[in-house]
CHARMM internal coordinates of N, CA and C (Angstrom, degrees):
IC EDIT
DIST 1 N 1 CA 1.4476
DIST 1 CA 1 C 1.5167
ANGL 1 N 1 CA 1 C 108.61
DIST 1 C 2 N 1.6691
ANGL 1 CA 1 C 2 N 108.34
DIHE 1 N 1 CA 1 C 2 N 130.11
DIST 2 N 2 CA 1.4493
ANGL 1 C 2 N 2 CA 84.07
DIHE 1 CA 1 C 2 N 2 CA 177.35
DIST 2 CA 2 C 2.2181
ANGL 2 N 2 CA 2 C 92.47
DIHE 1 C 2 N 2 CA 2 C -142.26
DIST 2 C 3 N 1.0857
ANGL 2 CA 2 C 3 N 74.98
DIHE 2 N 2 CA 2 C 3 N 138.38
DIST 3 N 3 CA 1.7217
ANGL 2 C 3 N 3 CA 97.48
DIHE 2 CA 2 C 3 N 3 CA 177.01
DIST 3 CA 3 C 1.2709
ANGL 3 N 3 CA 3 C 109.28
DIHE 2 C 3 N 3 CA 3 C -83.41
DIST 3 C 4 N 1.2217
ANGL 3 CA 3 C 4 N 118.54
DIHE 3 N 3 CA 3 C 4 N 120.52
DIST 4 N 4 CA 1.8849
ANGL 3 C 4 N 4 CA 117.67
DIHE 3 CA 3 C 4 N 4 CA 160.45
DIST 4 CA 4 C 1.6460
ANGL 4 N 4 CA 4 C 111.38
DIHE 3 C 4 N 4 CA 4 C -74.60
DIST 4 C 5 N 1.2966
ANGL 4 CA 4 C 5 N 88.94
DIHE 4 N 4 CA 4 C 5 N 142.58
DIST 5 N 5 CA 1.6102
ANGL 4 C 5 N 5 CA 97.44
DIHE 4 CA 4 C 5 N 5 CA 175.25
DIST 5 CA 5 C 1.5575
ANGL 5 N 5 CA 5 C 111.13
DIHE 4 C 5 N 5 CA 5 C -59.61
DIST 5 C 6 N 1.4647
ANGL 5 CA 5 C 6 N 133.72
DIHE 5 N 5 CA 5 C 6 N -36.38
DIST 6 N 6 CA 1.5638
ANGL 5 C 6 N 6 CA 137.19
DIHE 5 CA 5 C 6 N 6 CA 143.16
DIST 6 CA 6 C 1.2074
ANGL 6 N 6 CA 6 C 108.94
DIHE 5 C 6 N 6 CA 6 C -15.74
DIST 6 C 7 N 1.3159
ANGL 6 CA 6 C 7 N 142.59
DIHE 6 N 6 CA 6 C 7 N -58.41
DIST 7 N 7 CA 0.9077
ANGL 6 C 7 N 7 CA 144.99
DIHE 6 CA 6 C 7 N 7 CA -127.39
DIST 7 CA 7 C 1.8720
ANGL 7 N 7 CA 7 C 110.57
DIHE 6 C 7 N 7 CA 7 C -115.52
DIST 7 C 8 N 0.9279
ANGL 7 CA 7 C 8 N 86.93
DIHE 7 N 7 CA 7 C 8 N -23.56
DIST 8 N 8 CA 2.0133
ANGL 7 C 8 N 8 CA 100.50
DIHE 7 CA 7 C 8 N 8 CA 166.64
DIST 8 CA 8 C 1.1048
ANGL 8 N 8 CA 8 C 89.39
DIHE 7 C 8 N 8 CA 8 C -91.81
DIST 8 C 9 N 1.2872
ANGL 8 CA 8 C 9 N 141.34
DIHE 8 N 8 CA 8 C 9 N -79.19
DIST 9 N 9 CA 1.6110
ANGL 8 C 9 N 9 CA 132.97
DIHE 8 CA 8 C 9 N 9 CA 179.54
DIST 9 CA 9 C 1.5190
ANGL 9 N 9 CA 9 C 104.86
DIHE 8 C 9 N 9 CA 9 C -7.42
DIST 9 C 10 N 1.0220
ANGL 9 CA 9 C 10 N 124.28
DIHE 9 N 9 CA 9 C 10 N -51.15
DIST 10 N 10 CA 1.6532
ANGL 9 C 10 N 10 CA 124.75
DIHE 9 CA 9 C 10 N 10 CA -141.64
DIST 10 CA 10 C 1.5387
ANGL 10 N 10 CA 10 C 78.70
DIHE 9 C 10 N 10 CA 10 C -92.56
DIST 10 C 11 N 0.9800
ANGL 10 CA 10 C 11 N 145.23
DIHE 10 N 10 CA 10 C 11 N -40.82
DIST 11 N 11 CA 1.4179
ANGL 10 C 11 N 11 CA 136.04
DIHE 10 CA 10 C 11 N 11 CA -147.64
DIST 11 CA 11 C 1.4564
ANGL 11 N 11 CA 11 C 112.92
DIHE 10 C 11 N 11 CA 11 C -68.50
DIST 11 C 12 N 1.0356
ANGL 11 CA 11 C 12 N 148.36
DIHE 11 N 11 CA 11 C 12 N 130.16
DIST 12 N 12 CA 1.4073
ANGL 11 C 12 N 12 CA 154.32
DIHE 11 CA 11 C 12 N 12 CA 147.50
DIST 12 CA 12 C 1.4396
ANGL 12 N 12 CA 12 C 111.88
DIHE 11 C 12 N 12 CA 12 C -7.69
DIST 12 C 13 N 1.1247
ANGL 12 CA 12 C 13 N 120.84
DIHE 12 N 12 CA 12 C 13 N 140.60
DIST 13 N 13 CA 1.6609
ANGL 12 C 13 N 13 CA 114.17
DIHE 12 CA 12 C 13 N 13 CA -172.11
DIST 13 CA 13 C 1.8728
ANGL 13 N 13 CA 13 C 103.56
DIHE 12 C 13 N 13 CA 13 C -68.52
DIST 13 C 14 N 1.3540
ANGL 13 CA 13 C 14 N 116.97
DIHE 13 N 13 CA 13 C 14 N -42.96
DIST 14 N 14 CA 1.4853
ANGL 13 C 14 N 14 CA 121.07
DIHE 13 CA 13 C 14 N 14 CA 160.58
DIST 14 CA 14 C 1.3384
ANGL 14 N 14 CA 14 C 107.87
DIHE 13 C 14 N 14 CA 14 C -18.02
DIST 14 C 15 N 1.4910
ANGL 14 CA 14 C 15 N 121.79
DIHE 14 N 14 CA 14 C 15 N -74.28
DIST 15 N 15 CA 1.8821
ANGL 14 C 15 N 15 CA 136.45
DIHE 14 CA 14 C 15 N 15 CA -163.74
DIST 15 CA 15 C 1.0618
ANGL 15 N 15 CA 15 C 94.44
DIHE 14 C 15 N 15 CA 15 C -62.03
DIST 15 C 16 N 1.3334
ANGL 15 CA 15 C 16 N 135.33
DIHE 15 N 15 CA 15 C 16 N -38.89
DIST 16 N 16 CA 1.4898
ANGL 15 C 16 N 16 CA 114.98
DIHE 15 CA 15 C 16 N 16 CA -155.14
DIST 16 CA 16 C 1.5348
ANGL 16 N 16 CA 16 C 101.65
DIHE 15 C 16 N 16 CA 16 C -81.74
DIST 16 C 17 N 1.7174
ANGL 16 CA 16 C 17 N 111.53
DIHE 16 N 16 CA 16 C 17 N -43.42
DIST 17 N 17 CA 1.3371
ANGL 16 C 17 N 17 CA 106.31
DIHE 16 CA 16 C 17 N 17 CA -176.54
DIST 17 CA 17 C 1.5289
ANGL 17 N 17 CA 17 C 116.58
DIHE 16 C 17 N 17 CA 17 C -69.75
DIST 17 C 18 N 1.5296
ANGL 17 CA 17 C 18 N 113.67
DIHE 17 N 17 CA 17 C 18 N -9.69
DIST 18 N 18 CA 1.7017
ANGL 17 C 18 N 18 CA 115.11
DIHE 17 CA 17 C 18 N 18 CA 165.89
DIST 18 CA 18 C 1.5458
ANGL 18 N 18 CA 18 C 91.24
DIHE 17 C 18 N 18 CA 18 C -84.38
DIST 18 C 19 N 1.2035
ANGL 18 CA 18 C 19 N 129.45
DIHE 18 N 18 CA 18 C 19 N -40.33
DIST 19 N 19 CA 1.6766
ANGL 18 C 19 N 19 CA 95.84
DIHE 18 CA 18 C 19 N 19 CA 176.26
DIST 19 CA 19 C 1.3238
ANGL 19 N 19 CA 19 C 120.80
DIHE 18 C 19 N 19 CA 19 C -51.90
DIST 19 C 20 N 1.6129
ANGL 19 CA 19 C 20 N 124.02
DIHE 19 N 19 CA 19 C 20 N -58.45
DIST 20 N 20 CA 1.3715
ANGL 19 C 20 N 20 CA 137.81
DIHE 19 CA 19 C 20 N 20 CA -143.89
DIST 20 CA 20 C 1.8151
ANGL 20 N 20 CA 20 C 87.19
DIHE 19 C 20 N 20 CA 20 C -81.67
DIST 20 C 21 N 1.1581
ANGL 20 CA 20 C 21 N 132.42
DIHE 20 N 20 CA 20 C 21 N -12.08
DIST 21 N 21 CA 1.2660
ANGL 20 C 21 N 21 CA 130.28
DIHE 20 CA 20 C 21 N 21 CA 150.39
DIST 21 CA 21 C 1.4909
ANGL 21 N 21 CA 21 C 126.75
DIHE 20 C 21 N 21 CA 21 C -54.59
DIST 21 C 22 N 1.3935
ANGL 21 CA 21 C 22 N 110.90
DIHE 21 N 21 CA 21 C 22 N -72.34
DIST 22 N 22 CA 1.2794
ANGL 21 C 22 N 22 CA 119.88
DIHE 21 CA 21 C 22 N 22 CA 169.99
DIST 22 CA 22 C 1.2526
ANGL 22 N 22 CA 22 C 105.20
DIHE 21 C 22 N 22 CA 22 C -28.86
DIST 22 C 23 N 1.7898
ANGL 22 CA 22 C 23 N 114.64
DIHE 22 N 22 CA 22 C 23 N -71.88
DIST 23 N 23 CA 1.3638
ANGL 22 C 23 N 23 CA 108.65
DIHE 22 CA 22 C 23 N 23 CA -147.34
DIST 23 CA 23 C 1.3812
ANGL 23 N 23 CA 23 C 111.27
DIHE 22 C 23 N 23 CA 23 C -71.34
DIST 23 C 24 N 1.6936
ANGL 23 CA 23 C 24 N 119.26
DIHE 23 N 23 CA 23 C 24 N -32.57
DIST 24 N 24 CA 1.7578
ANGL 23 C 24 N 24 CA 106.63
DIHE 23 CA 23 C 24 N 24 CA 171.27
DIST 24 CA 24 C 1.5729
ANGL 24 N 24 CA 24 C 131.87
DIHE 23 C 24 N 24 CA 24 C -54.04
DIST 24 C 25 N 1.5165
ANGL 24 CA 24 C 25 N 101.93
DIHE 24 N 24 CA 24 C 25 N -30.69
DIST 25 N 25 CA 1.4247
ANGL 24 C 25 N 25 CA 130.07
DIHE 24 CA 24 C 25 N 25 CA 155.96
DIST 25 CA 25 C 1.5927
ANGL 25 N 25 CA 25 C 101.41
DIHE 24 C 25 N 25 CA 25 C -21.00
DIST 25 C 26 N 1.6475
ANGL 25 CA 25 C 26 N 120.85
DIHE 25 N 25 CA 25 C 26 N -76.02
DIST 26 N 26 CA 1.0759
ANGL 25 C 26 N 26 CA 165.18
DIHE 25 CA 25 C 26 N 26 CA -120.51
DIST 26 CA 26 C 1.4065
ANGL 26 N 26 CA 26 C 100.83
DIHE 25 C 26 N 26 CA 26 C -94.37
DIST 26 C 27 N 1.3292
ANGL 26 CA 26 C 27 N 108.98
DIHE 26 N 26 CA 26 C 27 N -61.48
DIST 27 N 27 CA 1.2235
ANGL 26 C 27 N 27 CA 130.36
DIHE 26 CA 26 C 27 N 27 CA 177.17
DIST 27 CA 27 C 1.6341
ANGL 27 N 27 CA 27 C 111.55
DIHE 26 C 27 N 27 CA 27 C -67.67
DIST 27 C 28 N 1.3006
ANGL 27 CA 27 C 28 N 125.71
DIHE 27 N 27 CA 27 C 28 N -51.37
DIST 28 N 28 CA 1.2537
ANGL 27 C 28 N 28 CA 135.79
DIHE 27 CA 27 C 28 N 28 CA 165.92
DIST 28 CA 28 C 1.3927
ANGL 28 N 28 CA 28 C 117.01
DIHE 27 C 28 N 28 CA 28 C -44.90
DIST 28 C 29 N 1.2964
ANGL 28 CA 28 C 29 N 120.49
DIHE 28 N 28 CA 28 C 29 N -26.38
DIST 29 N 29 CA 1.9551
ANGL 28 C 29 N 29 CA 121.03
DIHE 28 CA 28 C 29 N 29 CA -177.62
DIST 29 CA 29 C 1.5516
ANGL 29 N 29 CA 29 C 83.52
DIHE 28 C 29 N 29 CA 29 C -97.14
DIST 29 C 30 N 1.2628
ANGL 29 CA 29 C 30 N 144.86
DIHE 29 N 29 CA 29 C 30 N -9.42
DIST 30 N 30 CA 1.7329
ANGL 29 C 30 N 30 CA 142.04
DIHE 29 CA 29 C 30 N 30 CA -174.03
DIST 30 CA 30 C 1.4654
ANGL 30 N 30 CA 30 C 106.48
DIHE 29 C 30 N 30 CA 30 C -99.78
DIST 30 C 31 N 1.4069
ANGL 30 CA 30 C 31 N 129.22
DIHE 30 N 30 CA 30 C 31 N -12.01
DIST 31 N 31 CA 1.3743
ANGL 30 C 31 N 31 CA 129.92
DIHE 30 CA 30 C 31 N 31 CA 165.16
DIST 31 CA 31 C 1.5504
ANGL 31 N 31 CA 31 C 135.15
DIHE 30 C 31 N 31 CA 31 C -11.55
DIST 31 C 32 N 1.4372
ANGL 31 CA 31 C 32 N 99.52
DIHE 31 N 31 CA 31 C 32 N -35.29
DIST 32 N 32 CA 1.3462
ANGL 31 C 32 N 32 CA 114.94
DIHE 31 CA 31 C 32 N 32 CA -159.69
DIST 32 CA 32 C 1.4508
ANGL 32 N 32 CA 32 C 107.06
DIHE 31 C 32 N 32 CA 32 C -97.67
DIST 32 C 33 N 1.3296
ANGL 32 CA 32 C 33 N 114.56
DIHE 32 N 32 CA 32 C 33 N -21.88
DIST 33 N 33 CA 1.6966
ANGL 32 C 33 N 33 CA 118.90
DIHE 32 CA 32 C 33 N 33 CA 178.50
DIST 33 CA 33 C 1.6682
ANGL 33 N 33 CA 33 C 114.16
DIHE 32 C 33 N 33 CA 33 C -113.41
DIST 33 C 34 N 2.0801
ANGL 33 CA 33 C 34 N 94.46
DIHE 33 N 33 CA 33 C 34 N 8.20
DIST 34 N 34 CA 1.5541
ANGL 33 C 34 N 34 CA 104.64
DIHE 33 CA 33 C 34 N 34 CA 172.94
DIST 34 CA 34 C 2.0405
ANGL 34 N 34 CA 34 C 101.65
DIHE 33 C 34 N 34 CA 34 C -81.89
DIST 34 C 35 N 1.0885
ANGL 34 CA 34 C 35 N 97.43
DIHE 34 N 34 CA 34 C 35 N 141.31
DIST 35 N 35 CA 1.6664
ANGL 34 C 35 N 35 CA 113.28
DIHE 34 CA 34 C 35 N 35 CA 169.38
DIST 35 CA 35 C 1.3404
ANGL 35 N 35 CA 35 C 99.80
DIHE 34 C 35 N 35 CA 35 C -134.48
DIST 35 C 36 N 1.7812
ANGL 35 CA 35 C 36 N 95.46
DIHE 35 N 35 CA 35 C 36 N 106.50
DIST 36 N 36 CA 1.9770
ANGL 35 C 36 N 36 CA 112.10
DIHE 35 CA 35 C 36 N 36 CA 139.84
DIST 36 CA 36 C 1.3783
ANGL 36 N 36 CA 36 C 120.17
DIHE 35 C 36 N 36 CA 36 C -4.73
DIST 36 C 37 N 1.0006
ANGL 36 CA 36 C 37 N 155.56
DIHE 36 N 36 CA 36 C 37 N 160.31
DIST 37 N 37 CA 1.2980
ANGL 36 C 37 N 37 CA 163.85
DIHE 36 CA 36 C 37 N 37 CA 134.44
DIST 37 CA 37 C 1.8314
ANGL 37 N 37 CA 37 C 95.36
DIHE 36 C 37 N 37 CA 37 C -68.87
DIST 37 C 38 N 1.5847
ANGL 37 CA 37 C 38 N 101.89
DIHE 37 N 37 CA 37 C 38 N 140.02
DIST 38 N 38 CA 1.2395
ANGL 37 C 38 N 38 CA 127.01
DIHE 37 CA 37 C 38 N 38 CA 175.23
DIST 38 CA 38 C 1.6277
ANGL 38 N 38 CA 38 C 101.75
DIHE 37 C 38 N 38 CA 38 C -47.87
DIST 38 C 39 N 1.2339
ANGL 38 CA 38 C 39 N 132.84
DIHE 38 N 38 CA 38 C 39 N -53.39
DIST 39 N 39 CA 1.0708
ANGL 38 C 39 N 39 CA 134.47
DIHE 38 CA 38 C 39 N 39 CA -157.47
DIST 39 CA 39 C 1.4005
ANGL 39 N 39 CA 39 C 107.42
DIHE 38 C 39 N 39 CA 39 C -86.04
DIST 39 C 40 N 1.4070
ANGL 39 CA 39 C 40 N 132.53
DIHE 39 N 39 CA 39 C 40 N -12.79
DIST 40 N 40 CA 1.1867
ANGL 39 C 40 N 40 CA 144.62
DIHE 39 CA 39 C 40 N 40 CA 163.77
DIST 40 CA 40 C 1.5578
ANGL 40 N 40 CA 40 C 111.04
DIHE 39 C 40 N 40 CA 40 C -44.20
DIST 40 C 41 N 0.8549
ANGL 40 CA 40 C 41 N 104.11
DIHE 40 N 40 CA 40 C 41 N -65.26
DIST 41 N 41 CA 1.9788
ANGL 40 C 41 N 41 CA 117.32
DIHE 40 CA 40 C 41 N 41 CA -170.01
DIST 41 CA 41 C 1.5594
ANGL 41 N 41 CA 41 C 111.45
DIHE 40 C 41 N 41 CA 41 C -67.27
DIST 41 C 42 N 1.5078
ANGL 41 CA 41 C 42 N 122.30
DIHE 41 N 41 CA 41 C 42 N -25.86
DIST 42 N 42 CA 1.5053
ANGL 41 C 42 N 42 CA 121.74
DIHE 41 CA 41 C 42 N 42 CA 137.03
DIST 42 CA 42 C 1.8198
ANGL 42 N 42 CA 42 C 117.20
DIHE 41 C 42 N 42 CA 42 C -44.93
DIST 42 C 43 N 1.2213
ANGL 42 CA 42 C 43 N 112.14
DIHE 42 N 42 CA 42 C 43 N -55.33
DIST 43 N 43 CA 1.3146
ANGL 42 C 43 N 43 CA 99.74
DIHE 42 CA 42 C 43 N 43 CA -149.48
DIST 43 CA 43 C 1.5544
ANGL 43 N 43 CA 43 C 94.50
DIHE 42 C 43 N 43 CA 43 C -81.87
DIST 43 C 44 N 1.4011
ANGL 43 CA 43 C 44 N 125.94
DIHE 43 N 43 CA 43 C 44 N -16.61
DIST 44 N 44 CA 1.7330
ANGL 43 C 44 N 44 CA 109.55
DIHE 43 CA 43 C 44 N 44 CA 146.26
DIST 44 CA 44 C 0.8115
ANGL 44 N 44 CA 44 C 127.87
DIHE 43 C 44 N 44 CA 44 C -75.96
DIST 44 C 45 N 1.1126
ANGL 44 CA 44 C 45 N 138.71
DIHE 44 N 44 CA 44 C 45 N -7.80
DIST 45 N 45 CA 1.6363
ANGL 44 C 45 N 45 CA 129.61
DIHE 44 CA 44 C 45 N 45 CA 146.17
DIST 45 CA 45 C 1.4501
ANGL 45 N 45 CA 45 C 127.26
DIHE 44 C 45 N 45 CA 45 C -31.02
DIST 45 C 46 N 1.2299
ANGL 45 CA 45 C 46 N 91.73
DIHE 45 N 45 CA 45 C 46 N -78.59
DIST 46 N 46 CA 1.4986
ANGL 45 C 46 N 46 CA 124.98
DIHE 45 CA 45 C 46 N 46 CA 167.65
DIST 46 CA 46 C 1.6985
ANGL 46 N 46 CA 46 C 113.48
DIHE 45 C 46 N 46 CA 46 C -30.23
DIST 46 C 47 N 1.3851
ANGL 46 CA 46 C 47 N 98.05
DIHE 46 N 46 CA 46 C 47 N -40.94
DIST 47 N 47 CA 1.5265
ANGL 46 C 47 N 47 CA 103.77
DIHE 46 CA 46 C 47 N 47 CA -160.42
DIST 47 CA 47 C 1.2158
ANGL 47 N 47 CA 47 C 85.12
DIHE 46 C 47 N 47 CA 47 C -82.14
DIST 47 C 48 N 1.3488
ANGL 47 CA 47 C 48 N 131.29
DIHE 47 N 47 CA 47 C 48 N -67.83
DIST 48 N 48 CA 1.5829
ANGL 47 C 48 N 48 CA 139.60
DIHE 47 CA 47 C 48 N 48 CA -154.19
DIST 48 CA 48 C 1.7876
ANGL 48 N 48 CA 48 C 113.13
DIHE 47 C 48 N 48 CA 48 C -60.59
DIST 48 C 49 N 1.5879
ANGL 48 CA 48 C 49 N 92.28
DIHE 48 N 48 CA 48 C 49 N -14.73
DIST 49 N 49 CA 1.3609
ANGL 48 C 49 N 49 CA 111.15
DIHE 48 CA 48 C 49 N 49 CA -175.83
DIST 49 CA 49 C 1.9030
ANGL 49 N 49 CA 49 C 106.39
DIHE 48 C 49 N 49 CA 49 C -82.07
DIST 49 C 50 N 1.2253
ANGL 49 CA 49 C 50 N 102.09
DIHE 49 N 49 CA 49 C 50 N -36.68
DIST 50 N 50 CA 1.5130
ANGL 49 C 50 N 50 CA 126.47
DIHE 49 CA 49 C 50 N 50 CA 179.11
DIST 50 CA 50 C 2.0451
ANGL 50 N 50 CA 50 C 98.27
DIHE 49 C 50 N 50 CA 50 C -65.67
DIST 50 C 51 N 1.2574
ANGL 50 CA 50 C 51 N 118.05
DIHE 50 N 50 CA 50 C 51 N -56.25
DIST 51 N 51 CA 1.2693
ANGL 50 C 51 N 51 CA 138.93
DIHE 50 CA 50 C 51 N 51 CA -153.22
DIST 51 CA 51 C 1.6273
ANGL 51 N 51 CA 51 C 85.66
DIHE 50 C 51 N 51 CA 51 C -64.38
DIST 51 C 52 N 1.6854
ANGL 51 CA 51 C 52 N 104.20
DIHE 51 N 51 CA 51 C 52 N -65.64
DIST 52 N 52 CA 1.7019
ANGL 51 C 52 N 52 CA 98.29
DIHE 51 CA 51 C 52 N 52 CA -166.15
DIST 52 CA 52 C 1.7053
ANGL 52 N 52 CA 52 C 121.57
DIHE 51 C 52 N 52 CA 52 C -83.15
DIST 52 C 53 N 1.7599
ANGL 52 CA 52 C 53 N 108.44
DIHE 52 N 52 CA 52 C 53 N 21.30
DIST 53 N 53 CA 1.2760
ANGL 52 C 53 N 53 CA 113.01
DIHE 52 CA 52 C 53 N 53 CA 166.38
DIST 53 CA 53 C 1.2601
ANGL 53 N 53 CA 53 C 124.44
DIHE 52 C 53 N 53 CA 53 C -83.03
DIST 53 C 54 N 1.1291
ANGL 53 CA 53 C 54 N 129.57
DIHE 53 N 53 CA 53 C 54 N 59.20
DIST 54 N 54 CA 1.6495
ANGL 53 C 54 N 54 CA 133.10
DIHE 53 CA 53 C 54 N 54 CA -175.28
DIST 54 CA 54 C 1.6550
ANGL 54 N 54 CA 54 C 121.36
DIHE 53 C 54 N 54 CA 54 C -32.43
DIST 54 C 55 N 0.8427
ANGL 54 CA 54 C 55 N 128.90
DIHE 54 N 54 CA 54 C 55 N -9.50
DIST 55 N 55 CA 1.4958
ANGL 54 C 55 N 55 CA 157.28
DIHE 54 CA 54 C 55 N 55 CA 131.58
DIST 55 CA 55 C 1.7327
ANGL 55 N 55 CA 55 C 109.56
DIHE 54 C 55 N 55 CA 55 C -17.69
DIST 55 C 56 N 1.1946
ANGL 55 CA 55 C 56 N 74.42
DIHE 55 N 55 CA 55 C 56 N -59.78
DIST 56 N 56 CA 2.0344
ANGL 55 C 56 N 56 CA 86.67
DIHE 55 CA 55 C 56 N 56 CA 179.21
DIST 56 CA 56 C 1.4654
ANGL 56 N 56 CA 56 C 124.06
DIHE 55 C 56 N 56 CA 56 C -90.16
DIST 56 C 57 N 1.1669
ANGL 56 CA 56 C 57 N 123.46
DIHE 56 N 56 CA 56 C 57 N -9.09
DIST 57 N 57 CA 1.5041
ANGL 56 C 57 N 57 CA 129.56
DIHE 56 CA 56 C 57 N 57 CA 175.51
DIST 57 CA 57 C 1.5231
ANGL 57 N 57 CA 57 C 105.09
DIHE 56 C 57 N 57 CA 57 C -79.41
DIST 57 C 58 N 1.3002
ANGL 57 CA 57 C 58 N 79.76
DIHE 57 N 57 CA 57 C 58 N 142.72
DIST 58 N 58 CA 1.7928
ANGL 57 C 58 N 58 CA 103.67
DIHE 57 CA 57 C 58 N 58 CA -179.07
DIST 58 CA 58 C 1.4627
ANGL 58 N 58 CA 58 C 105.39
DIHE 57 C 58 N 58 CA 58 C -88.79
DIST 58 C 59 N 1.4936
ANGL 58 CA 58 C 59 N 120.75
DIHE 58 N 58 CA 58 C 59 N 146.59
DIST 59 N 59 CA 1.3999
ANGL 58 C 59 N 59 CA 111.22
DIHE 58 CA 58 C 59 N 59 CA 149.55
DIST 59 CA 59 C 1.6616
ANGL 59 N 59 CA 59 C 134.96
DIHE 58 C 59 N 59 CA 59 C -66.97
DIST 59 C 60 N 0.9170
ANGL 59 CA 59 C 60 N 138.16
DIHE 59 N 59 CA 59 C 60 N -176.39
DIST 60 N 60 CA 1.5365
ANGL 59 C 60 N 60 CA 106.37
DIHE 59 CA 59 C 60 N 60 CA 168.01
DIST 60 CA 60 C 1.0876
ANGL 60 N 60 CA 60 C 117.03
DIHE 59 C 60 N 60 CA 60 C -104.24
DIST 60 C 61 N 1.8137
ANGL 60 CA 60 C 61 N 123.83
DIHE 60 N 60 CA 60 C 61 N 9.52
DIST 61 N 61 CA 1.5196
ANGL 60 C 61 N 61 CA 114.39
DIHE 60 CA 60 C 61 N 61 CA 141.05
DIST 61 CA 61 C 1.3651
ANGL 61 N 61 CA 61 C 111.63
DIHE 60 C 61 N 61 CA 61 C -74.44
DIST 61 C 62 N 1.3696
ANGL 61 CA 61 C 62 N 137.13
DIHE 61 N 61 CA 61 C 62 N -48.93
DIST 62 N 62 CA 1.4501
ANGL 61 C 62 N 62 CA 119.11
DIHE 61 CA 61 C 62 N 62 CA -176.41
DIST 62 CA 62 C 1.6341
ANGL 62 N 62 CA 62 C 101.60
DIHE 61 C 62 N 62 CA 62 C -52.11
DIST 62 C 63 N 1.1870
ANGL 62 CA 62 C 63 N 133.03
DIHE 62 N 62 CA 62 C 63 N -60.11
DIST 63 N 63 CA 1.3857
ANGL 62 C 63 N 63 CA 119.47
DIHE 62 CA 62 C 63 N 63 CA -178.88
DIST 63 CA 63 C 1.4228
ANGL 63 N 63 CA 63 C 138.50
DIHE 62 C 63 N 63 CA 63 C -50.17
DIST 63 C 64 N 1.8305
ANGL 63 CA 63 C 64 N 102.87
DIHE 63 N 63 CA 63 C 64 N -7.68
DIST 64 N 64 CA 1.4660
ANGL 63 C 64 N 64 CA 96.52
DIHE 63 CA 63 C 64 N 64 CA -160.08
DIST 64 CA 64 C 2.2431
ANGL 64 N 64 CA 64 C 76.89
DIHE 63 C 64 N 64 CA 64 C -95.30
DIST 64 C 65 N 1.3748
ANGL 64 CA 64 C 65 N 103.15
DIHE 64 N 64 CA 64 C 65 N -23.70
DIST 65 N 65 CA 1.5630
ANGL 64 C 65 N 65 CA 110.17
DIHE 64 CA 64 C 65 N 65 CA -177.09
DIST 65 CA 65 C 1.3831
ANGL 65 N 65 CA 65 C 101.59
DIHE 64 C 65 N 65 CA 65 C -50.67
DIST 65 C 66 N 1.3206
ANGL 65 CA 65 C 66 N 123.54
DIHE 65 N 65 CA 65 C 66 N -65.77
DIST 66 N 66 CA 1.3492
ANGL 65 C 66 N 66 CA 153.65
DIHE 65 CA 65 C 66 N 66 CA -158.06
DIST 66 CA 66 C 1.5375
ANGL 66 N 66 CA 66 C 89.03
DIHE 65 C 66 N 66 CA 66 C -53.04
DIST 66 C 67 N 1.2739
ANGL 66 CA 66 C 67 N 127.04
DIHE 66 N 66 CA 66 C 67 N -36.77
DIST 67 N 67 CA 1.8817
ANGL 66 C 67 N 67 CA 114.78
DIHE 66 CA 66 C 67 N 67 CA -151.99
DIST 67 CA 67 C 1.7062
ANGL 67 N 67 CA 67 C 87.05
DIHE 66 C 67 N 67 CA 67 C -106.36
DIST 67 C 68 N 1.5211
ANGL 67 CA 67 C 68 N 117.94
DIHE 67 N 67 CA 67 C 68 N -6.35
DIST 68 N 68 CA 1.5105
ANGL 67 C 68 N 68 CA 119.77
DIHE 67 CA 67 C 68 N 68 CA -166.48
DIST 68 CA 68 C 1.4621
ANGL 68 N 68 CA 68 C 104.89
DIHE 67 C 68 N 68 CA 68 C -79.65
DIST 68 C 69 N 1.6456
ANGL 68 CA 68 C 69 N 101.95
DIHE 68 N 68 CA 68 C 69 N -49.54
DIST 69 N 69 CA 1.5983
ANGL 68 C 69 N 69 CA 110.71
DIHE 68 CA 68 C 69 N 69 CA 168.25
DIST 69 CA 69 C 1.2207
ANGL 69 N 69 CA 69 C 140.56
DIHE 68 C 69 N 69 CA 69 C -57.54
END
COOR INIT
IC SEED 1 N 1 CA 1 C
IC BUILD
């Protein structure tokens, strides 16, 4: 089956969000034969690496400053 990109265009904003339903649906029971991208498992690194640098946390007066400016 193949859908033209025309053809979601045309659809009512309703259809599309019952499409983009369906298909995560879809995708979600396919989990198991989904593979990350290589470069994925770096960029949690990185993040978790960011998370446990206490260095970088705000207080929540510097933060409430930070959102004032």
């Amino acid at each position: 089956m193949k859908i033209e990109t025309t053809e979601i265009r045309e659809l009512p904003i309703a259809h599309k969000v019952e499409l983009l339903e369906i298909i995560s649906e879809a995708i979600f029971h396919e989990t198991d034969s989904l593979q990350s991208p290589a470069w994925h498992e770096d960029v949690l690194k990185i993040r978790e690496a960011e998370l446990n640098d206490e260095s970088q946390w705000l207080s929540l007066d510097e933060l409430r400053k930070s959102l004032r400016s």
